[in-house]
C-alpha positions in Angstrom: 7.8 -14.7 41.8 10.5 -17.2 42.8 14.0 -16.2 42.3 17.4 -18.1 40.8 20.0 -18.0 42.5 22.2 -15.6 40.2 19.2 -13.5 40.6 19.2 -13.4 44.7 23.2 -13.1 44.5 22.6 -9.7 42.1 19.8 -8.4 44.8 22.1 -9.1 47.6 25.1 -7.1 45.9 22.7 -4.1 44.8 21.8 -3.8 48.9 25.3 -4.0 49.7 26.6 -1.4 47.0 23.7 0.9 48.6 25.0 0.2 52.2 28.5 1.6 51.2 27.0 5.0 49.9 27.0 3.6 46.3 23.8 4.6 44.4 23.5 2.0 41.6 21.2 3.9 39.6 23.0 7.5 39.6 20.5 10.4 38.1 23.5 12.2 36.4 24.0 11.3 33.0 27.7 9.9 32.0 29.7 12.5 29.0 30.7 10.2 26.6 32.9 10.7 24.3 33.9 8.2 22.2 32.8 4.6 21.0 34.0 1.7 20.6 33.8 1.3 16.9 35.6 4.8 16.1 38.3 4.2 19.0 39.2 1.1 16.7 39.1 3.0 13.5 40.8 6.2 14.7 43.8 5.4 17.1 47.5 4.7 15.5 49.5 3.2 17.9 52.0 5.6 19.2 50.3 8.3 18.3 49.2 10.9 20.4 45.3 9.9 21.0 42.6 12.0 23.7 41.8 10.4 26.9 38.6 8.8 25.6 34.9 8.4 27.7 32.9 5.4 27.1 29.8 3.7 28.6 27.9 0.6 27.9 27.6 -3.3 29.5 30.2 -5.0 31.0 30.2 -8.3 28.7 33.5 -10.3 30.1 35.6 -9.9 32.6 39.2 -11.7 33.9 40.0 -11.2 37.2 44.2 -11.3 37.5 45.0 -10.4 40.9 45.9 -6.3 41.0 45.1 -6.3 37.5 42.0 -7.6 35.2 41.1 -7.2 31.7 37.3 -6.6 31.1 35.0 -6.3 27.7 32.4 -2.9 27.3 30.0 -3.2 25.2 28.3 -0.1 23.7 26.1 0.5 21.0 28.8 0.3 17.9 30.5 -2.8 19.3 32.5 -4.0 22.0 36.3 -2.7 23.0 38.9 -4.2 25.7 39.5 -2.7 29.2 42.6 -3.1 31.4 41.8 -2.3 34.6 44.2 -2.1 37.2 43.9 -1.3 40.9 46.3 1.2 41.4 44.8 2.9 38.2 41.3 3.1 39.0 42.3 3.4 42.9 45.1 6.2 43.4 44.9 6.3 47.5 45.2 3.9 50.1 41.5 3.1 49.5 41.2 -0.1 46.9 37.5 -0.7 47.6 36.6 0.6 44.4 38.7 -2.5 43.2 38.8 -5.0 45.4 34.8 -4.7 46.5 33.0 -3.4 43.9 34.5 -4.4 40.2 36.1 -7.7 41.8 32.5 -8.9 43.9 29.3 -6.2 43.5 29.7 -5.7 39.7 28.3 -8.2 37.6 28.3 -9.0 33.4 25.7 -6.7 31.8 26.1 -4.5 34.4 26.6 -0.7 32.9 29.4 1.2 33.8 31.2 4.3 32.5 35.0 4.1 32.1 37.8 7.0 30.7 41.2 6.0 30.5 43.9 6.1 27.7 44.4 4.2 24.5 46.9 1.4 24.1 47.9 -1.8 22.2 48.6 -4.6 24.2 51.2 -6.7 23.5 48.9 -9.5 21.8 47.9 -6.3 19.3 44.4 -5.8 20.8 43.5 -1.9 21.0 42.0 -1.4 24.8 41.6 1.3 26.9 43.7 1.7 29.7 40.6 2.9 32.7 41.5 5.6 34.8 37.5 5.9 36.3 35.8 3.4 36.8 31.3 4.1 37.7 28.6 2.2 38.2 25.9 3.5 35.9 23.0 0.6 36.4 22.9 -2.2 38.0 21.3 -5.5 36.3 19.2 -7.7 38.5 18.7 -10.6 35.6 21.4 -12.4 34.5 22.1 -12.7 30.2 22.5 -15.6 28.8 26.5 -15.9 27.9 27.2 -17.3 24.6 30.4 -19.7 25.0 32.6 -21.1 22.0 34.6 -24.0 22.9 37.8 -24.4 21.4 36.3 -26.6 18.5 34.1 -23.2 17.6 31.3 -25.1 18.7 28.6 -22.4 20.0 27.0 -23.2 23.8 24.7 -21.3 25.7 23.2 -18.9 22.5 19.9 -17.0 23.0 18.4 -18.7 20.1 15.0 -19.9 21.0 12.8 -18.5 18.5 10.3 -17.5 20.7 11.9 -15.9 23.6 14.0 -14.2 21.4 11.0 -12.5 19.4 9.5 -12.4 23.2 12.6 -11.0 25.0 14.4 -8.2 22.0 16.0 -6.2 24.4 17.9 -9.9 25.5 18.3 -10.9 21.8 19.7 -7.2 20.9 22.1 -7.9 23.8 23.6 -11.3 23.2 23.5 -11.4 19.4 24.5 -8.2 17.5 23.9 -9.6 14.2 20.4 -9.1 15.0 20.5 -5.4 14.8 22.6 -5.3 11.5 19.3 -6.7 10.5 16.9 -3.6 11.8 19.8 -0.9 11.2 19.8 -2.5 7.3 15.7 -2.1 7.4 16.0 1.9 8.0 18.5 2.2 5.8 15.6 0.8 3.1 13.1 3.3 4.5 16.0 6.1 3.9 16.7 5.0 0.7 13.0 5.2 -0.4 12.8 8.8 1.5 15.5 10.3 -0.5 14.3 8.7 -3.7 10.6 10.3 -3.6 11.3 13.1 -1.9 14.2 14.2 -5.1 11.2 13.3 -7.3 9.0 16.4 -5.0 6.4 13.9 -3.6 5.0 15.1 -0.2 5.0 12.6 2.8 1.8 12.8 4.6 0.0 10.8 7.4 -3.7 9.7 7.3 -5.9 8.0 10.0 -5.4 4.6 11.6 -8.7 4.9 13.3 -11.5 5.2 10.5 -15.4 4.9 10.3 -14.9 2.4 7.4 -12.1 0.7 5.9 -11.1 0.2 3.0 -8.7 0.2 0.2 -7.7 -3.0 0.4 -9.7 -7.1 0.6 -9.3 -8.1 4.4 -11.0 -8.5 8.1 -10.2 -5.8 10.1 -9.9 -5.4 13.8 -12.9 -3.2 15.4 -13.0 -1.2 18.1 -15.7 1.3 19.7 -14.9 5.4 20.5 -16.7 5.9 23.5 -17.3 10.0 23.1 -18.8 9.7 19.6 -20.3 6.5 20.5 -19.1 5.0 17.4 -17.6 1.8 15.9 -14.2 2.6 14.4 -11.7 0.4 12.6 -7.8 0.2 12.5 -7.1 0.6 8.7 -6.4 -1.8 6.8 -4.6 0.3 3.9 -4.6 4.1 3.5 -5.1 4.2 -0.3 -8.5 5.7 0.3 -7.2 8.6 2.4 -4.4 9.1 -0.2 -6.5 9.4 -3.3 -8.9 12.0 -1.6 -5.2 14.3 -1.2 -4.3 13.9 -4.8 -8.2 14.8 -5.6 -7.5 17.8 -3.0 -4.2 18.6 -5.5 -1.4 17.2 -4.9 0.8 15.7 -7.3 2.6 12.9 -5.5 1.8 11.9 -2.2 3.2 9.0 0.3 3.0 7.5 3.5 4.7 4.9 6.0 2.1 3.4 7.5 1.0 1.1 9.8 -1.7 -1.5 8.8 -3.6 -4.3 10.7 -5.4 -7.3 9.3 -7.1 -9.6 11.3 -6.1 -12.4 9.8 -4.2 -15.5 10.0 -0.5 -15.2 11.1 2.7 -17.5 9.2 6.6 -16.6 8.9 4.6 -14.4 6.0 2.1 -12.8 7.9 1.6 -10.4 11.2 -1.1 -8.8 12.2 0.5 -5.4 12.5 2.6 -4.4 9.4 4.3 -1.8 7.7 3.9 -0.8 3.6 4.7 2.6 2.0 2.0 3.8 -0.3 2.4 6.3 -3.0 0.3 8.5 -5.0 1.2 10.1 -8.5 -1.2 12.1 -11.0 -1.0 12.5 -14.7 0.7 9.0 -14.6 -0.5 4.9 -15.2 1.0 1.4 -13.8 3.2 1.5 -16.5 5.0 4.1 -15.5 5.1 2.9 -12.2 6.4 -0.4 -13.1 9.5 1.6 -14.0 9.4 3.2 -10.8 9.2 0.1 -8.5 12.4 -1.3 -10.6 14.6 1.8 -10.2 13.5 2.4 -6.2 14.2 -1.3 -5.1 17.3 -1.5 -7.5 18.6 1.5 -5.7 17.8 0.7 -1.7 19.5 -2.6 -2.5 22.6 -0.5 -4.2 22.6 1.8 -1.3 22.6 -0.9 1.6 24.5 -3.8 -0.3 26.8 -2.1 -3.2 24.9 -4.9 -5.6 22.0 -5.6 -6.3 22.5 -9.5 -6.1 21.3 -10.3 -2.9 22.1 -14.0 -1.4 18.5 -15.0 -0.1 18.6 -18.7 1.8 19.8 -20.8 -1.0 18.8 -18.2 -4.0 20.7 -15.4 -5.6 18.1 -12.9 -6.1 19.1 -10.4 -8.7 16.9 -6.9 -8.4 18.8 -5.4 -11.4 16.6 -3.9 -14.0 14.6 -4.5 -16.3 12.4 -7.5 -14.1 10.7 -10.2 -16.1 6.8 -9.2 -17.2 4.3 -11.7 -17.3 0.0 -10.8 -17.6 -1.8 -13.1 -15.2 -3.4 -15.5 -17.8 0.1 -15.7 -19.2 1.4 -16.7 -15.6 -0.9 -19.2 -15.2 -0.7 -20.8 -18.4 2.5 -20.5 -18.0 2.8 -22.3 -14.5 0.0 -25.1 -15.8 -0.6 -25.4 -19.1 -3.9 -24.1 -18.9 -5.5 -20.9 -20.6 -8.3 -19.8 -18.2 -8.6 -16.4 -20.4 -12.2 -16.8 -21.8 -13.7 -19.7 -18.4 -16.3 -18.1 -16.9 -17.1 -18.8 -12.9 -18.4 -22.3 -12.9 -15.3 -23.0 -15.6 -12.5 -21.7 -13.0 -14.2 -23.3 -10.4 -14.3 -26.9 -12.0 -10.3 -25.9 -13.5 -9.8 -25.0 -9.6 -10.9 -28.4 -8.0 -8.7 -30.6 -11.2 -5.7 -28.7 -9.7 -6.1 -29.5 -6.4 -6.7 -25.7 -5.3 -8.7 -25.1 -2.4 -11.8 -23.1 -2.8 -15.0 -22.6 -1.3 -18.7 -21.7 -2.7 -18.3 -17.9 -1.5 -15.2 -17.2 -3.8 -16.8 -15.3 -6.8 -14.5 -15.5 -10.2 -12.4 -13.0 -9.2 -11.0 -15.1 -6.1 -11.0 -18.1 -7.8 -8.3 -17.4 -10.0 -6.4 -15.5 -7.1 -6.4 -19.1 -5.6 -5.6 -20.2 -8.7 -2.4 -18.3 -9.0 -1.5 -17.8 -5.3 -1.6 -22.1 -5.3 0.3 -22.7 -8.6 2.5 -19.7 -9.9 3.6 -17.8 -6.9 6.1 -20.9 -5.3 7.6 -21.2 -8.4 8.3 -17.2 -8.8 12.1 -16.4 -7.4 13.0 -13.4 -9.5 11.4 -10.0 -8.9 8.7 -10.6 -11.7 5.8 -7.9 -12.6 2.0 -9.9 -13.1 0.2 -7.6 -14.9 -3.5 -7.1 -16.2 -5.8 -8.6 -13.8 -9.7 -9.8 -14.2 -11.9 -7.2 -12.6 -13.5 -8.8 -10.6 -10.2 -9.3 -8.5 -9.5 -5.6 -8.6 -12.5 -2.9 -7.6 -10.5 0.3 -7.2 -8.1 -0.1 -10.5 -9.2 0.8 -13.8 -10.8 -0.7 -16.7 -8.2 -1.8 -19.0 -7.6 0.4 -22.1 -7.3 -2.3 -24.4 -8.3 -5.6 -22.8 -12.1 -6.1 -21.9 -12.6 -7.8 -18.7 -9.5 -6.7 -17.0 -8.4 -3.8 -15.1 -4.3 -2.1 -15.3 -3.0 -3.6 -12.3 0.4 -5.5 -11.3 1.8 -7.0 -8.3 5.7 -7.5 -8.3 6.7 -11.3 -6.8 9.9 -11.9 -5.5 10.8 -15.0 -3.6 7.9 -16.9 -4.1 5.6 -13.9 -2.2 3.9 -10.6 -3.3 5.8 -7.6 -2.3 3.9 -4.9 -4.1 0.8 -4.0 -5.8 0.1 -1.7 -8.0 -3.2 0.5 -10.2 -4.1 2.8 -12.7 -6.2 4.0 -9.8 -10.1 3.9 -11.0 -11.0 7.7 -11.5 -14.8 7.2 -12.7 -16.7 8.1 -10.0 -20.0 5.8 -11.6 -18.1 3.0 -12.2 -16.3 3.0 -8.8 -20.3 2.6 -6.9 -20.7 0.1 -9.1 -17.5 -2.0 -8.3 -18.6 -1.2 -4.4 -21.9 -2.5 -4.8 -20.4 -5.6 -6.2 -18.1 -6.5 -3.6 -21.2 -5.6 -0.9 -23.1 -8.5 -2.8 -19.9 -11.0 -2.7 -19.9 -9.8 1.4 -23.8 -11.1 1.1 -22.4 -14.1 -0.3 -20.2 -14.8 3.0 -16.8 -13.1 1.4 -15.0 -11.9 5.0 -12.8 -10.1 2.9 -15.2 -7.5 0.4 -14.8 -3.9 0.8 -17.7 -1.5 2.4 -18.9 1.0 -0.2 -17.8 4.7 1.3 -19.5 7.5 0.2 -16.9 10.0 1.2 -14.6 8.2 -1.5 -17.3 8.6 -3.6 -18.5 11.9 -3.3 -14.4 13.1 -3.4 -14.2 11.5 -6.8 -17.5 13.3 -7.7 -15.1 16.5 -7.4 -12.5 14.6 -9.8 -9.5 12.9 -9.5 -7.0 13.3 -12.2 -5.3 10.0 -14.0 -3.5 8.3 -11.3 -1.6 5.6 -10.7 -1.2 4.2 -7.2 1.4 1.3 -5.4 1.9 -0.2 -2.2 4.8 -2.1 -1.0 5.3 -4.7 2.1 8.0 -3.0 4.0 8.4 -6.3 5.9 8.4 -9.0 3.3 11.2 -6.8 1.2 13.2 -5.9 3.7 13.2 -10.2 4.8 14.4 -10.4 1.3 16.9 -7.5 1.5 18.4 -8.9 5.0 18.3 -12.7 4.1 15.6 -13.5 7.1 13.9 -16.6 7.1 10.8 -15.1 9.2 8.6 -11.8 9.1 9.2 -12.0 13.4 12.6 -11.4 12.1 12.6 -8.2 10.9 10.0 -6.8 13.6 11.7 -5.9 16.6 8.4 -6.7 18.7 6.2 -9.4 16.8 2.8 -10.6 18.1 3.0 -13.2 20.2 0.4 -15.3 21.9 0.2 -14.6 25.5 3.4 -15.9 28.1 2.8 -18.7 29.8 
């Protein structure tokens, strides 16, 4: 590996700080006690204020002779340091100052400081450093942003790519980014509290499983060498779910992680997150309501509103959403009722709009296509679709009123599906059925059709009560709750294709 030569400069003062008895990764840990952030909010000048502790990266520093103001950056924020030599140096011995913090220490190196509180003259609070450690010493140089004095930004980490590549850089250098991932767990604790007051139980399931299902996708294989056995990272964990509500429990839920092996976009990774949930004695309806009031309330709780500025839209989650049925979207969207066109129908309505299909897509996945290509981009709002064809839908249940469809919704939002929803299918006959059909659309070359599972089978031969069952994205919402452009934006460690 070749070296730059900030890089051979930072090797050569980490040999040097070791040849002066200076151990530049100390074991001991460093007693904080304070932050930059609460520092800030808590100290009233002239007030009597604790000597305060702090630790984190040195970010700037101005070298002033005896004297040198200096910027530590810790994990709420960043707060000014005046260091002075006499200060951090009380005896005859300034190499402390003029050696080490003047030559040796370098910006993102860590150090811990204590000192007193002050306001300088231009109204900045700093701390006034009394100690002065090294706590680790950096080896790579960060890249430092520089404004000019037009405002004009110079120098910023914002290559896409190294920043999804390089996080603990981007974390560094542009503290925006982790408002973004501190707002995403806020949404997690937002749902938590919600289900957990309503006494649903938060479970975990299997990510390795002998068959996957609950969901239309490839998945990723892999082989378990002591049961000599193919097994497959799940896809979804609806299957796993269902059996606990057959085994009695009234609400169940899960954060999980899911993997498709499938295509990847700003929309798509291969790894992602969705919460499931699990209720009995209740149908999508019902759900509906509680998919308005849960978002409505994470966007309250992070935001205060729930109009939410997403690139150039104002995206309003406030209840009650707009409802539409599928055949009512698509009319809707073309001007064309596909309610009563059987399979050669759709597929000659498909080709007149310029829809991309192929000769394994059964009716079902024709007017998927159908609505993916020609309602979804035109869908800002958070909007229900309700009441899908069967075919499209082998683990929700028969419709109670409409023949040929199933109670089902998906809610759009920003021209993308963030949840989807059932009256979960209960009938354990009609459930092989709907498995044996998709097994003959895999005949037919569909990548995507579910395995039939006889362990979900013979569970619902013990009985499941009424159900209904959701899942939502966790990613795709929580790129509309942050305003992100990209799914890598609101994964701290996205896939990536291997470094050059």
């Amino acid at each position: 590996m070749s070296l730059s030569e900030q890089q051979l400069v930072r090797r050569d003062a980490l040999q040097t700080l070791r040849a002066m008895g200076i151990d530049p990764y100390p074991a001991q840990g460093y007693d904080v006690t304070h932050t930059a952030k609460n520092i800030k909010e808590q100290y009233v000048d002239g007030q009597p204020f604790p000597t305060v502790r702090l630790a984190g990266r040195l970010m700037t520093r101005r070298i002033m002779g005896k004297a040198s103001f200096a910027e530590l950056q810790d994990s709420s924020g960043r707060i000014q340091l005046y260091i002075g030599r006499d200060n951090i140096c009380p005896d005859e011995d300034k190499t402390l100052y003029n050696t080490v913090f003047k030559k040796l220490l370098d910006i993102g190196d860590f150090i811990g400081v204590s000192g007193e509180v002050f306001v300088t003259k231009m109204g900045e609070t700093s701390v006034r450093v009394k100690e002065l450690i090294l706590l680790s010493k950096t080896l790579n140089p960060l890249p430092i942003v520089k404004v000019d004095d037009e405002g004009q930004v110079h120098d910023a980490f914002t290559d896409p790519e190294l920043r999804y590549r390089m996080r603990y850089v981007d974390l560094i250098v542009n503290p925006e980014v982790r408002k973004v991932f501190e707002q995403r767990t806020q949404i997690y604790n937002s749902f938590r509290s919600y289900l957990n007051q309503k006494g649903y139980l938060e479970v975990e399931t299997p990510i390795l499983q002998p068959l996957y299902g609950g969901a239309a996708a490839r998945p990723f294989k892999t082989h378990h060498n002591t049961l000599d056995m193919t097994l497959y990272l799940r896809i979804a964990n609806e299957l796993y779910l269902k059996r606990l509500i057959v085994g009695g429990y009234d609400g169940v839920y899960e954060f999980s992680k899911d993997f498709r092996n499938e295509g990847m976009s700003r929309f798509h990774n291969p790894e992602f997150t969705q919460i499931e949930l699990y209720v009995a004695y209740k149908d999508y309806y019902w759900m509906m309501d509680l998919v308005e009031e849960m978002i409505e309330k994470a966007c309250m709780d992070i935001h205060g509103t729930t109009r939410i500025p997403v690139g150039e839209e104002m995206i309003d989650f406030k209840r009650p959403w707009k409802r539409y049925t599928m055949y009512e979207a698509i009319e809707h969207f073309t001007g064309i009722d596909i309610s009563q066109m059987d399979e050669n129908q759709l597929r000659t309505t498909a080709k007149s709009l310029h829809v991309p299909i192929d000769e394994s897509m059964g009716k079902g996945k024709l007017i998927d296509e159908i609505f993916g290509e020609k309602c979804e981009p035109h869908i800002i709002q958070p909007t229900f679709i309700t009441d899908y064809p069967i075919e499209m839908s082998p683990l929700a249940k028969k419709h109670r009123s409409q023949d040929g469809l199933v109670e089902r919704f998906e809610a759009i939002c920003n021209r993308k599906e963030i949840c989807n929803a059932f009256s979960e299918l209960n009938d354990p006959i009609d459930q092989r059925e709907r498995f044996e059909a998709q097994l003959e659309l895999g005949k037919r070359g569909d990548e995507e059709a579910m395995m039939l599972d006889e362990d979900f089978l013979r569970a619902l031969e013990y009985g499941m009560p009424p159900t209904t069952g959701l899942g939502i994205g966790m990613d795709r919402l929580a790129m509309i709750l942050t305003n992100q452009n990209s799914i890598q934006d609101v994964l701290f460690f996205p896939q990536m294709r291997p470094e050059k």
